[in-house]
C-alpha positions in Angstrom: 91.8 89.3 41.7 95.2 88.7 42.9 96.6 91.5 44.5 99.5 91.5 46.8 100.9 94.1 49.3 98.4 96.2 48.2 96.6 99.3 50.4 93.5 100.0 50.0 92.3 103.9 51.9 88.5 105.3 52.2 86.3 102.8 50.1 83.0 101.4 50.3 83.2 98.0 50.8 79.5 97.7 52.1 77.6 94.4 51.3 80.9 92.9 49.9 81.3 89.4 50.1 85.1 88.2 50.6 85.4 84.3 50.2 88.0 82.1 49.5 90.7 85.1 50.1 94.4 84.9 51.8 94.1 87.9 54.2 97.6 86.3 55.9 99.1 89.3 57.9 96.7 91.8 56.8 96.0 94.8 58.9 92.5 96.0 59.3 92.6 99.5 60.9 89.5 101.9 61.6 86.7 99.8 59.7 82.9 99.9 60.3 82.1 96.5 60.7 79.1 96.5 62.1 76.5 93.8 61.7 79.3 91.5 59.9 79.8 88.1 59.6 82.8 86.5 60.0 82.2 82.5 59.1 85.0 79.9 58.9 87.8 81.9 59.1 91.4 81.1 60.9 92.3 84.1 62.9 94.9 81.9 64.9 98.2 84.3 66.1 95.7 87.1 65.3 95.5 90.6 67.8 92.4 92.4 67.7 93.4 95.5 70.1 91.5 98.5 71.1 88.4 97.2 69.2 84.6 97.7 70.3 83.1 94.5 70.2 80.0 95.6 71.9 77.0 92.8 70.9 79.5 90.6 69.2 77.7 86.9 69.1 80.5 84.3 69.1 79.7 80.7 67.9 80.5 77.5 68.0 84.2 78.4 68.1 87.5 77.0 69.4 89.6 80.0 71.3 92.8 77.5 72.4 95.4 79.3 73.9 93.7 82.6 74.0 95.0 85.2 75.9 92.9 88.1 77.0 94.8 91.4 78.6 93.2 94.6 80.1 89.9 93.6 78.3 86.7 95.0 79.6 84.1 92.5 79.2 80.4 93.8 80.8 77.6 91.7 80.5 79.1 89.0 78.6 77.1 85.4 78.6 79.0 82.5 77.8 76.9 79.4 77.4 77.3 75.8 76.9 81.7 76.1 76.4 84.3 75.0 78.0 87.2 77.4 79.8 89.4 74.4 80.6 92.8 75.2 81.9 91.9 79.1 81.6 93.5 81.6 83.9 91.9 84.8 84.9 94.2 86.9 86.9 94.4 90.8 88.6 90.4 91.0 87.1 87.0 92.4 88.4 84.3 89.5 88.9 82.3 91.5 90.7 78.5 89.8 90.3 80.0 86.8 88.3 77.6 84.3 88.4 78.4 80.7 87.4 75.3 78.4 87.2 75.4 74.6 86.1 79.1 73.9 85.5 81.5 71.3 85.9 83.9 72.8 88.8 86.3 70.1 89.3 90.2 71.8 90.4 88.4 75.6 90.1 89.9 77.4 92.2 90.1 80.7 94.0 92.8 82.4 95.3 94.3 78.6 95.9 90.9 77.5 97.5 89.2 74.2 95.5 85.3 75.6 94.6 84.3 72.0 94.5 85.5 71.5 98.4 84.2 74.7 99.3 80.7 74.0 97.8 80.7 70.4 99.1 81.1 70.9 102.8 78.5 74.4 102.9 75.6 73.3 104.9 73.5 74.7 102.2 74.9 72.3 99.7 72.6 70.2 97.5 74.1 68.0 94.5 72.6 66.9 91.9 74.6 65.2 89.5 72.3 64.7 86.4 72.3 68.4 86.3 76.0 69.0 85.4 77.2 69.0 81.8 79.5 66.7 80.9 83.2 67.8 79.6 82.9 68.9 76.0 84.8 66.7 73.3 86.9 68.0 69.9 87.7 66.2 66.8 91.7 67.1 65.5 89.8 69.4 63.2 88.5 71.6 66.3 85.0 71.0 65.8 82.6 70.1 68.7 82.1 66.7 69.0 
């Protein structure tokens, strides 16, 4: 099928498999896509606005230059990634908790974490428990 600048309204696409397809600048507007999988795709220069994306599970994924605005993110868990050289600005962290992380130059309001943790009387380091920085090959796979 090669269709272009097509428009598609009010169909059933469910269980449909899409592979090997140039979506480039396609608009997806008011779709059910619950329980979906999205696998090896290039969403880079991509918006996804005013979307639910309640129980999304994101994977193994490379978000470079991501830019998040007026996002409302409850309960999210990030594991085992990297948010080097992120910026989160004018935002609620109300009970953020960050456990087990490499801290070097976070900082807080122009406060360093690490200097802050360092010099607490509570303090107690223990080195073998920090994850090391996490490495990607020029394809943007974890390495």
């Amino acid at each position: 099928m090669s269709e272009t600048n097509s428009k598609f309204y009010t169909g059933d696409l469910t269980n449909t498999t899409i592979e090997n397809a140039n979506l480039n600048e396609t608009t997806i507007r008011y779709v059910n896509m619950k329980k979906a999988q999205i696998i090896h795709v290039d969403l880079t220069g991509s918006t996804v606005r005013a979307s639910n994306l309640s129980e999304v599970k994101v994977e193994g994924n490379a978000w470079w230059d991501m830019r998040m605005n007026q996002c409302d993110v409850f309960g999210l868990k990030f594991d085992t990634g990297t948010l080097e050289n992120t910026i989160v600005s004018n935002s609620h962290l109300v009970n953020l908790t960050i456990d087990n992380c490499l801290i070097d130059g976070l900082k807080i309001n122009g406060v360093l974490i690490k200097d802050l943790i360092e010099n607490h009387p509570d303090y107690r380091f223990n080195g073998e428990s920090i994850p090391k920085k996490t490495l990607y090959n020029e394809a943007g796979n974890r390495i």
